[in-house]
C-alpha positions in Angstrom: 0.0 0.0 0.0 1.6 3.4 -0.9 1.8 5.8 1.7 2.3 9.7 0.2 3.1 12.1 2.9 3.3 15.6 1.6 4.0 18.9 3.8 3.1 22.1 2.5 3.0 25.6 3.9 -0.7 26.8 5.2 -2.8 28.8 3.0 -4.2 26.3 0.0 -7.5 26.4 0.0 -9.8 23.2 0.3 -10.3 22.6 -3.7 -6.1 23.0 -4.2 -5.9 20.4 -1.0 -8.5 17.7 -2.7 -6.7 18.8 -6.6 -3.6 17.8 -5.2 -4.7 14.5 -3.4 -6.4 13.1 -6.4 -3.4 14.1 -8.7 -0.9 12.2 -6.6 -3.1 9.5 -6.2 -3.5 9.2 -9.7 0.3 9.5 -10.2 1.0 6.9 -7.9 -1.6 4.8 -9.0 -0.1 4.8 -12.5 3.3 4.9 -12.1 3.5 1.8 -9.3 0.5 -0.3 -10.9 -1.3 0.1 -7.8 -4.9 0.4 -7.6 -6.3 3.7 -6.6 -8.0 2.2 -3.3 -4.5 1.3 -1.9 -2.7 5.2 -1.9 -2.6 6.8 0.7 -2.3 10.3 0.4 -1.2 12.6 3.4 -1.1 16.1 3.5 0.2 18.3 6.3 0.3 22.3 6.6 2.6 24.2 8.5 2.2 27.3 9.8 4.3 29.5 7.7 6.1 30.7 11.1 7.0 26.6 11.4 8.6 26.5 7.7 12.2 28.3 7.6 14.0 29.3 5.0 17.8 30.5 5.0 17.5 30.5 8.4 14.3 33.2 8.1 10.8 31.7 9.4 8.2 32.4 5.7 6.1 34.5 8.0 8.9 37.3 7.6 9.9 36.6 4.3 8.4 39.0 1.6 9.2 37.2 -1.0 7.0 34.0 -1.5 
């Protein structure tokens, strides 16, 4: 059973969340033969004052 667990910075909205989900599963499906039912597809956000960068938390970057 793949497991996909993918971090991403908070802010996505719900419909770029579930876009993303299907899209990997569909990847995954594909690429490992796998049926659809067995991926797994994990995603977690961070806070964008967990997530650094060059030492600089994304919360006081202002470029993003």
């Amino acid at each position: 059973m793949p497991i996909v667990h993918i971090q991403i910075l908070q802010g996505r909205s719900a419909d770029q969340v579930r876009e993303l989900i299907h899209n990997v599963t569909e990847t995954v499906s594909v690429t490992l033969e796998s049926p659809k039912e067995n991926v797994r597809v994990l995603v977690t956000e961070v806070p964008k004052t967990h997530w650094g960068v060059a030492g600089t938390p994304m919360s006081d970057r202002t470029i993003r």
